[in-house]
Each structure stands twice: as structure tokens, then as C-alpha cells.
N, C-alpha and C positions, 0 to 999 in steps of 0.2 A: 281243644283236643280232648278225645274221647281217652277216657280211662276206665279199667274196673277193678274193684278189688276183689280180690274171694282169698277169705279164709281159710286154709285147709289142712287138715291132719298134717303133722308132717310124717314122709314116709321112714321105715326105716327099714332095710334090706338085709337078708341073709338070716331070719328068725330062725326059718324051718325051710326046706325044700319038697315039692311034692317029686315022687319022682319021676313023674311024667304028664304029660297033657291028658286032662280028662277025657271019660271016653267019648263025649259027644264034642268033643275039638276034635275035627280031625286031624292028622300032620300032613303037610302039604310035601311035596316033591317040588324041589328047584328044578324049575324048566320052564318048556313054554306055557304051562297050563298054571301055574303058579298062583296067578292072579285071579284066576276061575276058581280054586280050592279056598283061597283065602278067603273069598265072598262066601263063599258055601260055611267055612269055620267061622266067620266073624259071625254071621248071620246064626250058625245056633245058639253061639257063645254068650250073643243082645238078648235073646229068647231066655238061657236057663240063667243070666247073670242079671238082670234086670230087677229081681226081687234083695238081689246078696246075695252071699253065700259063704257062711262061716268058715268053712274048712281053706278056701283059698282068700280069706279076711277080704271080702269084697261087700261093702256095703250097697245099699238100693241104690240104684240109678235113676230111678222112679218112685218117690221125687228126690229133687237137688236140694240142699241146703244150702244155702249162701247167705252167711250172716250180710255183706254189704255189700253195694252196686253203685255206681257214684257216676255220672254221667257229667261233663264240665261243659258250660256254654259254650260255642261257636259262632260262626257270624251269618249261619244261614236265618234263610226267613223263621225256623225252629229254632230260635236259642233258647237253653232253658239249663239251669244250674237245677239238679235230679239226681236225688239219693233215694236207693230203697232198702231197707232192713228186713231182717225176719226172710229171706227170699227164698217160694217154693218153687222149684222147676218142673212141670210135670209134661210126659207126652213120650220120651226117649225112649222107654218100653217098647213103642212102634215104628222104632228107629230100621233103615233098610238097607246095610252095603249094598250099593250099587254099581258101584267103580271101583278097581282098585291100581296100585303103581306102587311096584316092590322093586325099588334098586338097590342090592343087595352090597354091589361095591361103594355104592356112593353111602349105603345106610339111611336113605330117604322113603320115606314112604309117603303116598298121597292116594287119600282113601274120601268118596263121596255118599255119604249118607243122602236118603231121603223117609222125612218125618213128617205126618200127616197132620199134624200139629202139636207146637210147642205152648203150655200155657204157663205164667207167671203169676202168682199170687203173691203181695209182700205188704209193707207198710211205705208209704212214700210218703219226703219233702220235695214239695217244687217250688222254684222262682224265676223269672225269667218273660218271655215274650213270647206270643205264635205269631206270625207275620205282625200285625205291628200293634198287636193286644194284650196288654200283661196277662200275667197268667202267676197265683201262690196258692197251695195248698199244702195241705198235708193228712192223711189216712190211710184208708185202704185204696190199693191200687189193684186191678187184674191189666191183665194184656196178653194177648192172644194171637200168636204166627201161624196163618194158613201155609200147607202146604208146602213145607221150609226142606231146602235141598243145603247139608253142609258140607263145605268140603274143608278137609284137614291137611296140614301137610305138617307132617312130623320126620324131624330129625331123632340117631339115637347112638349109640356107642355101647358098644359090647367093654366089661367089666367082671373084676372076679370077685366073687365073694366065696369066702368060704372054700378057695381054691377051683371054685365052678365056676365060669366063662355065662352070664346072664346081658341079657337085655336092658339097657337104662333108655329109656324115650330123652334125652334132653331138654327137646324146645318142641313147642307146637303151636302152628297159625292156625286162624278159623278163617276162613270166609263165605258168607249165607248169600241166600235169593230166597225173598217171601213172594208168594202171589197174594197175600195181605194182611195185613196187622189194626186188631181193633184194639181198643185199649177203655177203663175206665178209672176216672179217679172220683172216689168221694170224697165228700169235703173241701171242695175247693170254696177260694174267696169268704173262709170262715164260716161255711155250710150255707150260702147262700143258693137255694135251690136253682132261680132261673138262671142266675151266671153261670155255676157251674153245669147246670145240663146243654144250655149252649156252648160253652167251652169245651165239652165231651164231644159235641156232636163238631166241631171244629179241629179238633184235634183227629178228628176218625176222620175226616175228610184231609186230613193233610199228611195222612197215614205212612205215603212213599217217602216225604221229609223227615217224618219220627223216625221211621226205620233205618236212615243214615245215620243218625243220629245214637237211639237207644237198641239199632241191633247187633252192634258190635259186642259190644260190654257185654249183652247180655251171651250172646255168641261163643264171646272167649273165658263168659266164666264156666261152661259147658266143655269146655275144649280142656280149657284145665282139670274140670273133673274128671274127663276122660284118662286125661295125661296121666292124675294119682291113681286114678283105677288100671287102668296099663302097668303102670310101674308099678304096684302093690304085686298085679298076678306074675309079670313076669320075672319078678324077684324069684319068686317059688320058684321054676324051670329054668333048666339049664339050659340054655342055648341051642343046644345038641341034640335036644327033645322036642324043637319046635317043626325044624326042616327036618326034609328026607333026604341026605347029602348024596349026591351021585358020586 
């Protein structure tokens, strides 16, 4: 079973209030256009938040930190027990709302991002088998998602803080489609050159199996940076301040 861990700040709500959506968020109107505004405000929001931005305590998006990634064997032809440390995420900058699903009674949203690539820089251990060839390392690892369409689906529950009615995200799923995923590890089998540059080049050919495998984890540590990042901004703003209530 795939697992991952991520680190993260823990939040804490109600410091300061802005008192409204910045000016390049727009506020959307409840109705049937809804879903068409949101794309257009998410879409600047990825643009000017991307870097941080002090005043509403948003750190860079571009890159992730994730002190740990842990990946546990399964029984497919890719088993492999996979830890990475040190993990940079980078690409989310050219992240694209493309869909969105605001059910305002149920409090669900489901929003599809598409990103022209997600790249991973970290330190890895591996142990474990590719189809039926051991496979131990441990160094530097890159890994690299063409082309990645994510889709999120976030639950949330409205809360007061400070006597103001705010946004809490609850819970949020990831789930990806790559058109392809390469990957490299250094240092495999004790830095033995030819093993491990054919072990690279077998691993890149069994690319569709890695990515059941190690694109979840990495998926949902993204999901959840999102998630702290949501809930940091929407602390600030009142509820009241996001829609245009008819």
C-alpha cells in the first residue's frame, strides 16, 4: 500500500483578517457562470501566488518542500520499498485551472489542473525488485511527469474565527494522468556504473508501472500543499468576501 508523508507547517487561523479579496482575485457571483469566474480567479491567483506573498503568509509554490516521501512495496511487477528526503517539487508555477465543480450546498468542490511538467529533485533509498531484478540504491534521484492533468476534490466546512464565518478546506483527494514519467537514480548497486545505467534505462521503460506506484505519494504531497496553502489564505477572508451573494 502506497503511503506518503509530508511535513508541514501546522496552520493556525484567525492572526489577522485582510478585509477583502485582493484586487486581482476577482469575486465571483453565485449563479450559472460561477464555475467560469472561478477558473478566471484561480488562474490569476497560481500567476501572482506562485512566488508567496508576505502579506497574505503564502509561501512559494514553486518549489515544494517535503522533508519525506515513503513509498511501501506491492505486489506488482514494480515492487520496491522507496524513501526520498530533502524533496524539491518544481513545475506548479505553470499550473492551469481547467475545470471546475462548486457545489456550494454539499461544500464540495472538484477542480482540474493541467501542468506541463512536474519535476522532483531529492535524495533516495531503494530496495526491492523491477519485474524480476533486484534493484538497492541510494543518492541522488530526479524524476520528471510530462504533461500531468490533476484533479482534486476538496471537501470544506465553513467556521468562525474571531466571530467571522471563514473557509476551512477539511480533506482533499488527488488523482493524476501523466503522458510520461522518466526518472534517474544515481548510485545504484553501490555506484556500480553498468548495473545501474541499465537499471535506469529499465526502469524508464517500465515508466507506466513506476507511476502507479510512485505517482500517488508524490500527487498527494502536492495536494496537501495546496490544502495548507488554501487554508493559510482563506483564513484571512471572511466568507462574505469571496461570493457575490444574490
Amino acid at each position: 500500500m502506497m503511503k506518503s508523508v509530508l511535513f508541514v507547517t501546522a496552520l493556525v487561523f484567525g492572526t489577522a483578517f485582510a478585509a477583502s479579496l485582493p484586487p486581482f482575485i476577482k469575486k465571483c457571483k453565485i449563479g450559472a457562470d460561477l464555475d467560469k469566474c472561478v477558473i478566471t480567479s484561480a488562474n490569476a491567483a497560481i500567476a501572482r501566488f506562485a512566488k508567496g506573498d508576505e502579506k497574505y503568509r503564502i509561501p512559494s509554490t514553486d518549489p515544494i518542500h517535503v522533508r519525506e516521501l515513503t513509498v511501501k512495496e506491492n505486489a506488482g511487477s514494480v515492487a520496491v520499498n522507496l524513501k526520498f528526503n530533502d524533496v524539491s517539487i518544481t513545475g506548479l508555477a505553470n499550473s492551469k485551472l481547467v475545470n471546475s465543480r462548486m457545489d456550494l450546498d454539499k461544500k464540495l468542490i472538484e477542480w482540474t489542473f493541467e501542468v506541463p511538467k512536474v519535476v522532483m529533485d531529492s535524495q533516495y533509498k531503494i530496495d526491492g525488485r523491477i519485474l524480476i531484478l533486484p534493484i538497492t540504491g541510494n543518492g541522488k534521484g530526479h524524476l520528471e511527469l510530462e504533461n500531468v492533468k490533476l484533479k482534486f476534490t476538496l471537501s470544506y466546512k465553513l467556521i468562525t474565527v474571531k466571530g467571522r464565518e471563514v473557509v476551512k478546506i477539511e480533506k482533499i483527494d488527488a488523482k493524476h494522468f501523466t503522458q510520461k514519467l522518466s526518472l534517474k537514480f544515481e548510485n545504484l548497486f553501490n555506484g556500480d556504473k553498468a548495473l545501474g545505467d541499465n537499471m535506469n534505462v529499465i526502469l524508464n521503460d517500465s515508466w507506466e508501472e513506476l507511476n502507479k506506484q510512485l505517482g500517488p505519494p508524490i500527487i498527494q504531497s502536492i495536494a496537501l500543499y495546496v490544502q495548507a496553502n488554501l487554508n493559510r489564505f482563506l483564513s484571512q477572508i471572511p466568507y462574505s468576501e469571496i461570493f457575490e451573494f444574490q
